[in-house]
LUMKOLVEX-273744 format. One record per residue: residue number from 1; chain; residue in one letter; z, x, y of N, C-alpha, C in turn. Coordinates in Angstrom, 3 decimals, decimal comma, padded with zeros to 6 digits, m for minus. Example, Ala and Ser with C-alpha at 12.3 -4.5 7.8 and 13.67 -1.06 7.14 Angstrom:
PT|1|A|A|007,800|013,190|m005,690|007,800|012,300|m004,500|007,800|013,200|m003,300;
PT|2|A|S|007,080|012,850|m002,250|007,140|013,670|m001,060|007,870|012,900|000,030;
//
This chain:
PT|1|A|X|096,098|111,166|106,007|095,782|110,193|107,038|094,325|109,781|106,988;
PT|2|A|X|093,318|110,513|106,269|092,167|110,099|106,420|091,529|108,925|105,389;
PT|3|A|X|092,614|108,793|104,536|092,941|107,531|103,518|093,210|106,508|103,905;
PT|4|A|X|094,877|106,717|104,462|095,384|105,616|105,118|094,817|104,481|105,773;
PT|5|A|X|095,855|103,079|104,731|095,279|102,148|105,570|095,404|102,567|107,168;
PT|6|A|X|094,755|101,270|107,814|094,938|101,178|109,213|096,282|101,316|110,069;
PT|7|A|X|096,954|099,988|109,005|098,239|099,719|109,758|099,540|100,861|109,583;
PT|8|A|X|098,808|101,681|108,214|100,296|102,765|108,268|099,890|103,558|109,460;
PT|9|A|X|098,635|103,978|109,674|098,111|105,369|110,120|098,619|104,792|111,799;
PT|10|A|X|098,414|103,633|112,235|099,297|103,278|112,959|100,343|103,544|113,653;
PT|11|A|X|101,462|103,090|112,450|102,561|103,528|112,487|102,664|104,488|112,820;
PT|12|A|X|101,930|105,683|111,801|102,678|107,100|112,201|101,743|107,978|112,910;
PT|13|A|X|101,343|107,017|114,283|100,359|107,643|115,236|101,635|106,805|116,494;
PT|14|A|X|101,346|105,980|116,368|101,799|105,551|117,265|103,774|105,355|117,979;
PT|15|A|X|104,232|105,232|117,016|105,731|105,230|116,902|106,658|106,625|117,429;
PT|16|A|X|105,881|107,627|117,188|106,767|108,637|117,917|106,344|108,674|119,690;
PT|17|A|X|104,604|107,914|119,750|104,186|108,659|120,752|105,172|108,082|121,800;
PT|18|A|X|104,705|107,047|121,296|105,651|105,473|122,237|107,132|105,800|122,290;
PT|19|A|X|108,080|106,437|121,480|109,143|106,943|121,170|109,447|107,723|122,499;
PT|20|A|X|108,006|108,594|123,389|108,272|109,236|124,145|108,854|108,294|125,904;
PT|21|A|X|108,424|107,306|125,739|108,420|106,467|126,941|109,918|105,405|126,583;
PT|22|A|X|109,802|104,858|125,550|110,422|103,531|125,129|112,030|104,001|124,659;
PT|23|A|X|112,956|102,850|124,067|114,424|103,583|123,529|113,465|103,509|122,333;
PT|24|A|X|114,099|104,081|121,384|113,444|103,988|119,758|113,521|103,177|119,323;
PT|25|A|X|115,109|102,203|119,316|115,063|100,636|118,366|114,265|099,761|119,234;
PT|26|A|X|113,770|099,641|120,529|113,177|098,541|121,252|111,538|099,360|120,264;
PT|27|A|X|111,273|100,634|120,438|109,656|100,468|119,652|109,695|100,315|118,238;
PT|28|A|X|110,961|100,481|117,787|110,472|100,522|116,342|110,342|098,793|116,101;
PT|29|A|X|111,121|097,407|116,808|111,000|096,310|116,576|109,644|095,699|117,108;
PT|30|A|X|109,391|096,194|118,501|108,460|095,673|118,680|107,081|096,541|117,957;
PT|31|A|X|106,944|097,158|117,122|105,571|097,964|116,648|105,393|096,562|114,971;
PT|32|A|X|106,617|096,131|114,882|106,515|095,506|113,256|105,322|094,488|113,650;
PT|33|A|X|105,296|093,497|114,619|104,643|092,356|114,586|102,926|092,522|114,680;
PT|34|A|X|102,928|093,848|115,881|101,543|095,237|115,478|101,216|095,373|113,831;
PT|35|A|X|102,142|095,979|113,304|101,856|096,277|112,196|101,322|094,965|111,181;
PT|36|A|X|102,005|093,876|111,474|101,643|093,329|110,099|100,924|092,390|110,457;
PT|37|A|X|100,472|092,324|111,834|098,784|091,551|111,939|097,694|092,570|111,524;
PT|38|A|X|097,907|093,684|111,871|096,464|094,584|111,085|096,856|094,528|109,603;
PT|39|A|X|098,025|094,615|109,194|097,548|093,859|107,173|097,265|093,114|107,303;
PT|40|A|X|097,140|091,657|107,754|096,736|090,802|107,789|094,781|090,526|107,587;
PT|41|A|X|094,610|091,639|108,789|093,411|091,826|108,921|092,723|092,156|108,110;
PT|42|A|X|093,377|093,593|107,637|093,151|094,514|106,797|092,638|093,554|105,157;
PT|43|A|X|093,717|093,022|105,113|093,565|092,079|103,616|092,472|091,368|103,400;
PT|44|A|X|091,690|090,891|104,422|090,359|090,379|104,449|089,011|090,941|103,983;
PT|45|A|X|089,584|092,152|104,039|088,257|093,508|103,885|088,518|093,983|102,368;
PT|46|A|X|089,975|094,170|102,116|090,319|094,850|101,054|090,591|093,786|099,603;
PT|47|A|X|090,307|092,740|100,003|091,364|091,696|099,284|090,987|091,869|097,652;
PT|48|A|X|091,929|091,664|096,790|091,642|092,359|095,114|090,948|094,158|094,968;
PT|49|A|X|091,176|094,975|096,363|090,595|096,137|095,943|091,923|097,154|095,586;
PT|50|A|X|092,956|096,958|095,183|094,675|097,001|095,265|094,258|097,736|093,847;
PT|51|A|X|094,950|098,305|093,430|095,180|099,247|092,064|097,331|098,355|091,955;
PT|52|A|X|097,097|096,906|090,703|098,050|096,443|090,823|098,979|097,573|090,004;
PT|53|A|X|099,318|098,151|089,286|099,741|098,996|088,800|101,145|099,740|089,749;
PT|54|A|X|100,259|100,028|090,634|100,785|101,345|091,448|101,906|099,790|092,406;
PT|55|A|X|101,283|099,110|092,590|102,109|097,989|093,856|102,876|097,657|092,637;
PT|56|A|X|103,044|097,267|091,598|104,451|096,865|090,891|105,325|097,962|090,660;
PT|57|A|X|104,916|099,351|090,724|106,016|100,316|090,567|106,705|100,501|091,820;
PT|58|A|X|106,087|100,352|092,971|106,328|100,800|094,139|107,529|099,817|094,860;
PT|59|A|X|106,905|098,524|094,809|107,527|097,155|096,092|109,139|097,442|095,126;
PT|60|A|X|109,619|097,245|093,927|110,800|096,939|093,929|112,008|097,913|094,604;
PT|61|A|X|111,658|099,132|094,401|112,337|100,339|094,962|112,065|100,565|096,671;
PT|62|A|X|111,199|099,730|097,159|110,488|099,556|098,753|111,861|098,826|098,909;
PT|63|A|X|111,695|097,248|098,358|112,693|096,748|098,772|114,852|097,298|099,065;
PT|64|A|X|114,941|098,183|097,906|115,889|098,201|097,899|116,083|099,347|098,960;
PT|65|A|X|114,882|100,327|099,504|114,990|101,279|100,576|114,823|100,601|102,123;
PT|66|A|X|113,992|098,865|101,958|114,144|098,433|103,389|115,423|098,277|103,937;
PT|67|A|X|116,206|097,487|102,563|117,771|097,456|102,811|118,958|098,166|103,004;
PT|68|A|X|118,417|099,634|103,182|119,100|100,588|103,310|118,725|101,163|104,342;
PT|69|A|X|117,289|100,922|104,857|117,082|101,963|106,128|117,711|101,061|106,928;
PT|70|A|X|117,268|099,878|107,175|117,691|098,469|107,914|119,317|098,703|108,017;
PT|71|A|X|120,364|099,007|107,204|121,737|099,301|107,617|121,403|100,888|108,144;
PT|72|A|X|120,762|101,732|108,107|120,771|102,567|108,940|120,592|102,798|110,232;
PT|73|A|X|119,365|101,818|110,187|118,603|101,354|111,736|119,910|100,454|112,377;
PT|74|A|X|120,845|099,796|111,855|121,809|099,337|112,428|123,162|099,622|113,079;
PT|75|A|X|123,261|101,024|112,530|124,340|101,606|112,935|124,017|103,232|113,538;
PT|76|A|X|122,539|103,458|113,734|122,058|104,893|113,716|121,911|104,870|115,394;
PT|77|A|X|122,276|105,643|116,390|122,232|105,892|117,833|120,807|106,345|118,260;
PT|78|A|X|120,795|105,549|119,278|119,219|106,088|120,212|118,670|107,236|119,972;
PT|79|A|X|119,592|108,324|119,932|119,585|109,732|120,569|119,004|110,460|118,712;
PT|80|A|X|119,860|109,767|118,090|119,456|110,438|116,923|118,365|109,637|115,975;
PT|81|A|X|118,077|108,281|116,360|117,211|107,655|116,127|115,745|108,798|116,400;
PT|82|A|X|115,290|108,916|117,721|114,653|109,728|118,334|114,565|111,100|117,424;
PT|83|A|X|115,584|111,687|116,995|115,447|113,147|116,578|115,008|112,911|115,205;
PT|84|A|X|115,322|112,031|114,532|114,769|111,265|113,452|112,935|111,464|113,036;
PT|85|A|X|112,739|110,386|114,265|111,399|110,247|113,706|110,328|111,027|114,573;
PT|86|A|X|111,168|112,192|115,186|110,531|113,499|115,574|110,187|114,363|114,636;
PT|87|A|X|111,522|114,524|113,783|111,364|115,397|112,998|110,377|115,104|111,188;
PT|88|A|X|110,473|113,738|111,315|109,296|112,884|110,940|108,155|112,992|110,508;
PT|89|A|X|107,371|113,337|112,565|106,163|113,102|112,486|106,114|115,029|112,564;
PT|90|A|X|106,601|115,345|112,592|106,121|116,872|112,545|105,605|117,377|110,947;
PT|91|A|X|106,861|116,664|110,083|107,188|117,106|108,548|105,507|115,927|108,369;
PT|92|A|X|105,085|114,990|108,902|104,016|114,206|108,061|102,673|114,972|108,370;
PT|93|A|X|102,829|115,713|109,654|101,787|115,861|110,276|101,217|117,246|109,481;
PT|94|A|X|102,407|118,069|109,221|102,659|119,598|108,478|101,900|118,998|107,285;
PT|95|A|X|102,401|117,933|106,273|102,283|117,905|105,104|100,550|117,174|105,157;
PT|96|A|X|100,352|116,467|105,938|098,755|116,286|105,954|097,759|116,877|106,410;
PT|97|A|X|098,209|117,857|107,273|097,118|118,963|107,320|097,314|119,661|106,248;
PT|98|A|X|097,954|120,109|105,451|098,180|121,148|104,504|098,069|120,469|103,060;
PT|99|A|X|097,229|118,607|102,876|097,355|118,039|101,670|095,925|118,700|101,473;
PT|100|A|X|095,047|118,840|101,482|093,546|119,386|101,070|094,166|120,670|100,183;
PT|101|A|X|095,001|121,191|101,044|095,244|122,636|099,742|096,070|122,167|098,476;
PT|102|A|X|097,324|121,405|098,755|098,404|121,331|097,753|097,616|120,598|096,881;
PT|103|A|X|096,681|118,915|097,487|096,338|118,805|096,206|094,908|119,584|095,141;
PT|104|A|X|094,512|120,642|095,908|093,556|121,789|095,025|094,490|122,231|094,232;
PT|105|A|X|095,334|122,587|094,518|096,271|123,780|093,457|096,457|122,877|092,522;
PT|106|A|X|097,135|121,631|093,171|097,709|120,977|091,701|096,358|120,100|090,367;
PT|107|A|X|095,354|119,835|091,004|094,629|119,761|090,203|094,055|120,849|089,265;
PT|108|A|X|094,047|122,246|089,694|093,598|123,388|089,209|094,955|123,322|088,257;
PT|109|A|X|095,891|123,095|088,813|097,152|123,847|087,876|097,228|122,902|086,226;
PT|110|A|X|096,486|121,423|086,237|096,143|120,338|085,240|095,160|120,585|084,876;
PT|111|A|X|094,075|121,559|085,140|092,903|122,054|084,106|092,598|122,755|083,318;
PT|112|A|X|091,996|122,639|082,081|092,567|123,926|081,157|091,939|125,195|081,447;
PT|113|A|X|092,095|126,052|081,461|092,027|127,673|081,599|090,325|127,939|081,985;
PT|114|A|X|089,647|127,266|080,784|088,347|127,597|080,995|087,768|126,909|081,711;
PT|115|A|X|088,571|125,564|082,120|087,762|124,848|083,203|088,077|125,637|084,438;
PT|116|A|X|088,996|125,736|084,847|089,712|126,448|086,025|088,374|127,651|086,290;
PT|117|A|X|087,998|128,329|085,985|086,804|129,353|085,694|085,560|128,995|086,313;
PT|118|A|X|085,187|127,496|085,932|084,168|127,238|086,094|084,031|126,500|087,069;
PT|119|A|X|082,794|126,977|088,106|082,180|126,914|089,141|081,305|125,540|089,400;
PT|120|A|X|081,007|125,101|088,303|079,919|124,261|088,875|080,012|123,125|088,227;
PT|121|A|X|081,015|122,930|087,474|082,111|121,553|086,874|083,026|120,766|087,917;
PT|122|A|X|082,402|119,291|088,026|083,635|118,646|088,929|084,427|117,764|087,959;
PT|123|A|X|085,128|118,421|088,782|086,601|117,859|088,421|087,506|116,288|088,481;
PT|124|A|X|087,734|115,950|087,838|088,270|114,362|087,814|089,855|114,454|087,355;
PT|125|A|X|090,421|115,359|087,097|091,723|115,788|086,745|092,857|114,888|087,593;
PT|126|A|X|093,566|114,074|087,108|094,696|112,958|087,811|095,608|113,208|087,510;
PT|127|A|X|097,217|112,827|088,125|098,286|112,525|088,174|098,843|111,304|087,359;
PT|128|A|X|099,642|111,531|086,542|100,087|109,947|085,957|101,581|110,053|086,082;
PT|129|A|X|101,507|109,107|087,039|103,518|109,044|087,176|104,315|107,892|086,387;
PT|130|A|X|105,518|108,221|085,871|106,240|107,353|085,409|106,851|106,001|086,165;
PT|131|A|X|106,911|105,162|085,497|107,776|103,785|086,323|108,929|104,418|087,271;
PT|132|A|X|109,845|105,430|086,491|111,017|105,918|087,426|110,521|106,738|088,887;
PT|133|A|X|109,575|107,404|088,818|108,946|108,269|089,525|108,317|107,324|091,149;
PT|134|A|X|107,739|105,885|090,338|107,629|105,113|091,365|108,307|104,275|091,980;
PT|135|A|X|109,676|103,971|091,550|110,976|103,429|091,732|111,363|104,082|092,790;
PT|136|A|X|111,608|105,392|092,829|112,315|106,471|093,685|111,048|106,611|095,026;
PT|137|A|X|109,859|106,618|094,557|108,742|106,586|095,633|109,039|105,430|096,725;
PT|138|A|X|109,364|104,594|096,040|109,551|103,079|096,461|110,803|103,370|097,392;
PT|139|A|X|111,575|103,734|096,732|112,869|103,851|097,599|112,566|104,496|099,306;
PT|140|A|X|112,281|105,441|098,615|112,157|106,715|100,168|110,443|105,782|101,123;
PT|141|A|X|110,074|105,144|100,398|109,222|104,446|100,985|109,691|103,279|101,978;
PT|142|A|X|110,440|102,249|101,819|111,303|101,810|102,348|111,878|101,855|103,178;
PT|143|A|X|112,710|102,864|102,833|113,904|103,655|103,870|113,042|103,935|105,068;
PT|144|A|X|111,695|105,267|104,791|111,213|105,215|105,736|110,519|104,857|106,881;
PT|145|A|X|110,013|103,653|106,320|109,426|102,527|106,974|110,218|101,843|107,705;
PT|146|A|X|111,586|100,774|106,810|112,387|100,309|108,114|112,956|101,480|108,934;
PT|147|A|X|113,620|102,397|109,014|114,065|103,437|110,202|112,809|103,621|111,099;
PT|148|A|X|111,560|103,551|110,859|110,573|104,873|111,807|109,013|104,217|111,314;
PT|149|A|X|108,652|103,055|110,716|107,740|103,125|110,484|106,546|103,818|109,435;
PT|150|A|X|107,550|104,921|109,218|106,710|105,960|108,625|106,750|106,039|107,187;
PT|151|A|X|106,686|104,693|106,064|106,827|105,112|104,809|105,466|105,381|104,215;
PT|152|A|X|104,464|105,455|105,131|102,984|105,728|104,837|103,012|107,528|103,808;
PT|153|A|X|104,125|108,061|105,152|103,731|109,619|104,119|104,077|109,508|103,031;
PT|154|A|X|105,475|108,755|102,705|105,411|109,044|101,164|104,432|108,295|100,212;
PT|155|A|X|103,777|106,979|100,602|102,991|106,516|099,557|101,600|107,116|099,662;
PT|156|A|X|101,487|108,075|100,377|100,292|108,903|100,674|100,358|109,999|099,706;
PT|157|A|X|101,843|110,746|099,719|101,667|111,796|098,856|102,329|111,280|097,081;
PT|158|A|X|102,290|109,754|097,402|102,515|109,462|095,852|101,005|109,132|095,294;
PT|159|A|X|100,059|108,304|095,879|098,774|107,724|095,370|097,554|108,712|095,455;
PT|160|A|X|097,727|109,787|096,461|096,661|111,193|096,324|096,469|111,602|095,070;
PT|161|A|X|097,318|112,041|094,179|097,094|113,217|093,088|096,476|112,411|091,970;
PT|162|A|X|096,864|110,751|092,679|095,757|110,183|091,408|094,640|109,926|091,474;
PT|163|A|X|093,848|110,579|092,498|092,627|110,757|092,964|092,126|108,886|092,401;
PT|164|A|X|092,402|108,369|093,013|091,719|106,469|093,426|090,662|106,473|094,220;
PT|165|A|X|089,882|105,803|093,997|088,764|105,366|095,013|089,120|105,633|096,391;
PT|166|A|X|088,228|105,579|097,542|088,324|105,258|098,135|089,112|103,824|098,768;
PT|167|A|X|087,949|103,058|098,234|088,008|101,943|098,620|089,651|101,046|097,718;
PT|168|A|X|089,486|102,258|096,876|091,287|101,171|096,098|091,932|101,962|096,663;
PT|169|A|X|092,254|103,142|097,103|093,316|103,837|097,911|093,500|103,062|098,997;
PT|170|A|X|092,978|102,789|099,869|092,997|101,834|100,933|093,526|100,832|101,094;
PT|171|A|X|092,889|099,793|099,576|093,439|098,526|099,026|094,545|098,181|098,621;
PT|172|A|X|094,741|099,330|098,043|096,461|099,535|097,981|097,262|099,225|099,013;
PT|173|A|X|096,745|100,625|099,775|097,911|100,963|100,292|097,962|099,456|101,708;
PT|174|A|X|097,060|099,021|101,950|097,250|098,090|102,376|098,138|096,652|102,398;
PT|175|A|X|097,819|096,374|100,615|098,868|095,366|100,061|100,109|096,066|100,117;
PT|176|A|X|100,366|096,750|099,910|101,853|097,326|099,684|102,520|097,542|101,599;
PT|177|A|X|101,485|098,150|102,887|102,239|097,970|103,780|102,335|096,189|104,102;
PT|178|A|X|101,394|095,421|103,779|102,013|093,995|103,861|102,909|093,211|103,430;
PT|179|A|X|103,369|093,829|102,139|104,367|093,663|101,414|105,636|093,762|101,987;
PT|180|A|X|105,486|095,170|102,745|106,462|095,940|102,910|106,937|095,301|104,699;
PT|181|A|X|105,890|095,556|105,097|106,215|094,826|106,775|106,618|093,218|106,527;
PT|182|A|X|106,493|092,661|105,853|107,021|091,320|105,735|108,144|091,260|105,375;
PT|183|A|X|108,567|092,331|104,655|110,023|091,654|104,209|110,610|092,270|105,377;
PT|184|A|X|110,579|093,102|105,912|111,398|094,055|107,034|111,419|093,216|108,158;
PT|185|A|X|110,809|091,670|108,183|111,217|090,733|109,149|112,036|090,406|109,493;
PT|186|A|X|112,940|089,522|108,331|114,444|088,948|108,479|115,426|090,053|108,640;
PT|187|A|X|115,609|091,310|108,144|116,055|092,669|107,912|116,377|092,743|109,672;
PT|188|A|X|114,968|093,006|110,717|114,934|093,001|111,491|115,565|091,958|112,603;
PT|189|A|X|115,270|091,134|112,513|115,786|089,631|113,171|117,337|089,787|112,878;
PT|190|A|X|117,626|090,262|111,823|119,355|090,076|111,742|119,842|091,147|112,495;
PT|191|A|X|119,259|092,248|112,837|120,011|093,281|113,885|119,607|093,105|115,170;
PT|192|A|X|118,446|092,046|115,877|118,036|092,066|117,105|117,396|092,757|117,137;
PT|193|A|X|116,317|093,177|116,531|115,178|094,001|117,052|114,246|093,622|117,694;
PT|194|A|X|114,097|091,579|117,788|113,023|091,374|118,468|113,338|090,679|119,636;
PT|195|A|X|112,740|090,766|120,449|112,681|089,797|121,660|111,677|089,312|122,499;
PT|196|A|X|111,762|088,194|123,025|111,127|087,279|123,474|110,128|087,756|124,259;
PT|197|A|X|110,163|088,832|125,029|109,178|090,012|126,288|108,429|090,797|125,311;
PT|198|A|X|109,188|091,087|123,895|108,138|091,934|123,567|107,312|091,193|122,397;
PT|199|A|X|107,887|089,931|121,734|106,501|088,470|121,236|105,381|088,431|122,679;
PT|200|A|X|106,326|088,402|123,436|105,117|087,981|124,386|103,874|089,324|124,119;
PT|201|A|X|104,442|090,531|124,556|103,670|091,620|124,904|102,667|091,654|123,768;
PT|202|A|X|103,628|091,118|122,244|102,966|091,894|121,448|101,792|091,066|121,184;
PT|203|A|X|101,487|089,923|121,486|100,395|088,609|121,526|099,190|088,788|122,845;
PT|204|A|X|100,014|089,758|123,489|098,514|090,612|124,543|097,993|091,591|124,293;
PT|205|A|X|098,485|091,972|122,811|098,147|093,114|122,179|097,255|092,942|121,231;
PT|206|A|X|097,149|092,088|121,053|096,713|091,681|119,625|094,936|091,696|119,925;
PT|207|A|X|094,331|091,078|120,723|093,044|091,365|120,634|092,343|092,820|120,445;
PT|208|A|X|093,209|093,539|121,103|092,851|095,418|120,804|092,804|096,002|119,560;
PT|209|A|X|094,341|095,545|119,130|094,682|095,849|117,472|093,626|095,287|116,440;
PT|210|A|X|093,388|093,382|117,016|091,937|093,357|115,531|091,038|094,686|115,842;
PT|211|A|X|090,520|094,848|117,439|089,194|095,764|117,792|089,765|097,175|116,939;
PT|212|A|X|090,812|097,740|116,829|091,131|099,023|116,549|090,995|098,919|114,533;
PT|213|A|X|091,298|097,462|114,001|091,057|096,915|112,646|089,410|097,536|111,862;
PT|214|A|X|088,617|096,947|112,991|086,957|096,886|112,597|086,513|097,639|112,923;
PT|215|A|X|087,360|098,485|114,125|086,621|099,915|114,020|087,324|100,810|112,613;
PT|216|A|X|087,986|100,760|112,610|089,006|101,123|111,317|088,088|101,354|109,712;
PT|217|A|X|087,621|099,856|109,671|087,019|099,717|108,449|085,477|100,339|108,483;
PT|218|A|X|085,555|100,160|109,875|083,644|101,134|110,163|083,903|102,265|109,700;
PT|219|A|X|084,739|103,073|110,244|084,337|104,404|110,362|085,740|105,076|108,742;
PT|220|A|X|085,950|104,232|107,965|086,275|104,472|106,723|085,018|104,926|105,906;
PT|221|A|X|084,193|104,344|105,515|082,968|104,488|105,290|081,751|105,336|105,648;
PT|222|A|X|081,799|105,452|106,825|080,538|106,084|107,264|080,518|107,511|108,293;
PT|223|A|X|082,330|108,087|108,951|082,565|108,891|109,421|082,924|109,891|108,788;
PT|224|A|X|082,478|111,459|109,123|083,198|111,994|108,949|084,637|112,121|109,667;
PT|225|A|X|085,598|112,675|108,671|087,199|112,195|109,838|088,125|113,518|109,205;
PT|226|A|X|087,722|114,698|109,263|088,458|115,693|108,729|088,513|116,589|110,516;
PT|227|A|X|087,774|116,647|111,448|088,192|117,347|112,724|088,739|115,903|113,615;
PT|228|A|X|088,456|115,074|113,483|089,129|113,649|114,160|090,357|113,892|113,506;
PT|229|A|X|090,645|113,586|112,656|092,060|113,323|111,534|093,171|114,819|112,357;
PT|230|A|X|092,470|115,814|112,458|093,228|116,854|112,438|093,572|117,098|114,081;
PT|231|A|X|092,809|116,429|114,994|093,199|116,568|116,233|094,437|115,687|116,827;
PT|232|A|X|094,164|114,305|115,855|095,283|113,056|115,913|096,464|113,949|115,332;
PT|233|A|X|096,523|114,722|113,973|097,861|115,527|113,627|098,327|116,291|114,701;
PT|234|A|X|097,416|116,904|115,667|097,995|117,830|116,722|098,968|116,888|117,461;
PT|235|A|X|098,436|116,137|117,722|099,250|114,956|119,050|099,913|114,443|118,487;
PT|236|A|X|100,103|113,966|116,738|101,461|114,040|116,674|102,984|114,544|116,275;
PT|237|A|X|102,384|116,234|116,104|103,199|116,898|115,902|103,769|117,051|117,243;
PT|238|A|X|102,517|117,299|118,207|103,319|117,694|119,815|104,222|116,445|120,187;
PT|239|A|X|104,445|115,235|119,684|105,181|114,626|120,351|106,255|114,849|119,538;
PT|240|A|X|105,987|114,930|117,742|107,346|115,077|117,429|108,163|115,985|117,977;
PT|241|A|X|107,316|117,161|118,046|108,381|118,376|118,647|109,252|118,000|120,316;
PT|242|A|X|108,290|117,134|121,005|108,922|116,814|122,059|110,431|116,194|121,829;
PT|243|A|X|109,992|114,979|120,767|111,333|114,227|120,740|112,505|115,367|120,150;
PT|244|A|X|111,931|115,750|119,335|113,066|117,104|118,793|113,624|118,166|120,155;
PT|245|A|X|113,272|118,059|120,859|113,396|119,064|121,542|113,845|118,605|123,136;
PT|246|A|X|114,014|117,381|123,160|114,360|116,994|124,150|114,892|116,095|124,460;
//
């Protein structure tokens, strides 16, 4: 999460919390039009900082997982909707407090013997995934996004191990949630996810969301965000567990 664009980290901050007040299909429709004005935004800051590579392996297998969560989101009940993207934000929240270690090991486990040893050598050691590898990323990326918003974790724990810039981790992952929230429009519109009270709402929302954008891109840069990052995981594990649990 301390990568993440704006608009995923968003998502999977905001979607369970709201989950606690709202039915789940009324937040998961009204959070899309949220979401894909901060890419919007976002794209202004980041624009050509995208690692195209990684977005052509990813969007085709996105697509074929929007179209599958989207018949899920269509026939999937309130009740288990909810237990869904409880159990979600607990599994994202688990796996991002605990990414600082997994990805140490796995870079140690790609260094040779005598580097591994040595103390005062940094390390640049990367991940190189296959086209199929990002096909299937793509997929579960998708899926998770139209159901819950949340396909941020998986393109989080696909673009980490290739240790990217900053500033292109970001860029990425940015183009790819714009990618991705745009097509999940019509997807959406064909099951009724949107309505007219919550265009309205979501257009009184919108001045906060740019403000939450530019603070976004400030404090990418110039904050530390490893005890921030980890207090936001608390709150949203505690809500996942709520929705799980209640």
């Amino acid at each position: 999460m301390s990568k993440a664009g704006f608009g995923g980290g968003l998502g999977m901050i905001v979607v369970p919390m709201l989950t606690q007040i709202r039915p789940a299909k009324t937040v998961v429709g009204f959070m899309l039009p949220l979401l894909l004005f901060t890419d919007i935004l976002s794209l202004f800051h980041y624009w050509n900082r995208w690692d195209r590579g990684n977005i052509i392996r990813l969007i085709p297998g996105a697509w074929v997982g929007i179209a599958i969560g989207s018949y899920i989101l269509n026939d999937i009940s309130d009740f288990y909707l909810k237990k869904g993207i409880g159990g979600i934000a607990c599994l994202f929240a688990t796996l991002e407090f605990l990414r600082p270690f997994f990805i140490k090991k796995m870079m140690q486990s790609r260094l040779p013997q005598d580097s591994k040893q040595s103390d005062n050598t940094e390390h640049e050691a990367n991940v190189h995934f296959k086209a199929w590898h990002g096909f299937i990323a793509g997929i579960l990326t998708g899926i998770f996004s139209a159901v819950a918003h949340v396909g941020g974790l998986v393109v989080t724990m696909y673009l980490l191990p290739q240790r990217l810039t900053n500033q292109t981790f970001v860029g990425t992952t940015t183009a790819l949630y714009f990618i991705i929230n745009l097509t999940k429009i019509p997807f959406y519109s064909h099951i009724g996810l949107f309505t007219f009270e919550s265009l309205i709402e979501n257009l009184a929302l919108l001045p906060y969301i740019a403000l939450g954008v530019i603070i976004g891109i400030f404090l990418n840069t110039r904050f530390p965000r490893h005890v921030f990052s980890r207090i936001i995981l608390l709150f949203v594990f505690a809500a996942g567990v709520k929705l799980l649990i209640t």
